[in-house]
N, C-alpha and C positions, 0 to 999 in steps of 0.2 A: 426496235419494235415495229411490227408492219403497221403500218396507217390505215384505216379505213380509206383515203384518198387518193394512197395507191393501189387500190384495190380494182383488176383490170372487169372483173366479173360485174359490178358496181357499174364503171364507166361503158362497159356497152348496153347493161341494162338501162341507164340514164338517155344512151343514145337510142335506144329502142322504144322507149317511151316516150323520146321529144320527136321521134318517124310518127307514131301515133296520134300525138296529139297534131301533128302537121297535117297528117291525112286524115285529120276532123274536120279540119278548116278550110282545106284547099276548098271543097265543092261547098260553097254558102247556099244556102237555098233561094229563091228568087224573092224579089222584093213584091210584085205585083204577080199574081197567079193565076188571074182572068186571061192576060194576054199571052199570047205564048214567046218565047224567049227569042231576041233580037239575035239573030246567029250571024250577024256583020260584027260584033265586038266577040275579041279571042276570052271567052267564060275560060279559066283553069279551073279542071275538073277531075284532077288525078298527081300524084304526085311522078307520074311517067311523064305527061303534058309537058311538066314544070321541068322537070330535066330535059326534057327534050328540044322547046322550045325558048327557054329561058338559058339555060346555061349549055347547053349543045347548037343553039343558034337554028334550030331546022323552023323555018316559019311554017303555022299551020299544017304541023307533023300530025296530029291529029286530029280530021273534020268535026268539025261543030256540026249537033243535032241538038235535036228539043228532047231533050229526055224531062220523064217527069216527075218534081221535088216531092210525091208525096209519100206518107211513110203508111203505106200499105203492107210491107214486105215486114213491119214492124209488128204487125196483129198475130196475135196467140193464134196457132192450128189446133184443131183436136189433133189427140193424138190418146191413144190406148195399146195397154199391151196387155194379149191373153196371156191366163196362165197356163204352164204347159206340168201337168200334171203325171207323175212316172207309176204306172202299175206296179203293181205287188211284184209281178212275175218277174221283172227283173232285177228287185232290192233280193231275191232267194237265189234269183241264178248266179246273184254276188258272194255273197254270204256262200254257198257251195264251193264257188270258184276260190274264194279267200281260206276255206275253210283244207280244201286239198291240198293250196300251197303251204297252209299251216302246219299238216302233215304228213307233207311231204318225206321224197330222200333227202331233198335240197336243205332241207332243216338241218340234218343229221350228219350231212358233209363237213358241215362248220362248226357244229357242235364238235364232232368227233376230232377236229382238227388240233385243236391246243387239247390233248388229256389231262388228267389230273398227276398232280406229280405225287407221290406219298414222299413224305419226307422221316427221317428216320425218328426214333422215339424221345423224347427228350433226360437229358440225364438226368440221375439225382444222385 
């Protein structure tokens, strides 16, 4: 019987999930928000950072700047969508077009293809 736990579909989703919630955590937001962010301490700010200088050794692979924690980018935009409305004139030039191919030769090719077979009368 296959397992649920060897189930490989499972174990990348699990592992996709635990990248996720990693790359929640990496960048914590600042403790004090008046002063701007002390860029002498190495802030990890990306799960790229974290490979890079953590376990690829490159010290200060990527400069520290003051970026800023606030969730701006987080606010509802307007947004609307017009409707786009189809005239008459082309629901008829359908219905013609559909209606020629309906009877058409193209019809009467495939009809006429398989005939009727008459089979002979039956005994008694």
């Amino acid at each position: 019987m296959y397992s649920v736990r060897n189930n490989k579909i499972l174990h990348y989703f699990s592992l996709f999930i635990g990248l996720v919630i990693l790359n929640i955590s990496v960048d914590s937001p600042d403790i004090n928000k008046k002063w701007p962010e002390d860029l002498s301490l190495n802030d990890q700010e990306s799960i790229v950072e974290i490979v890079l200088e953590k376990i690829m050794g490159f010290e200060n692979a990527i400069p520290e700047y003051d970026d800023s924690d606030n969730e701006s980018h987080l606010i509802k935009k307007h947004f609307s969508v017009d409707l786009y409305v189809l005239d008459k004139k082309s629901e008829f030039v359908f219905d013609v077009a559909l209606q020629k191919l309906i009877n058409s030769e193209y019809k009467f090719k495939y009809y006429d293809f398989y005939p009727e077979t008459t089979s002979p009368p039956p005994e008694i």
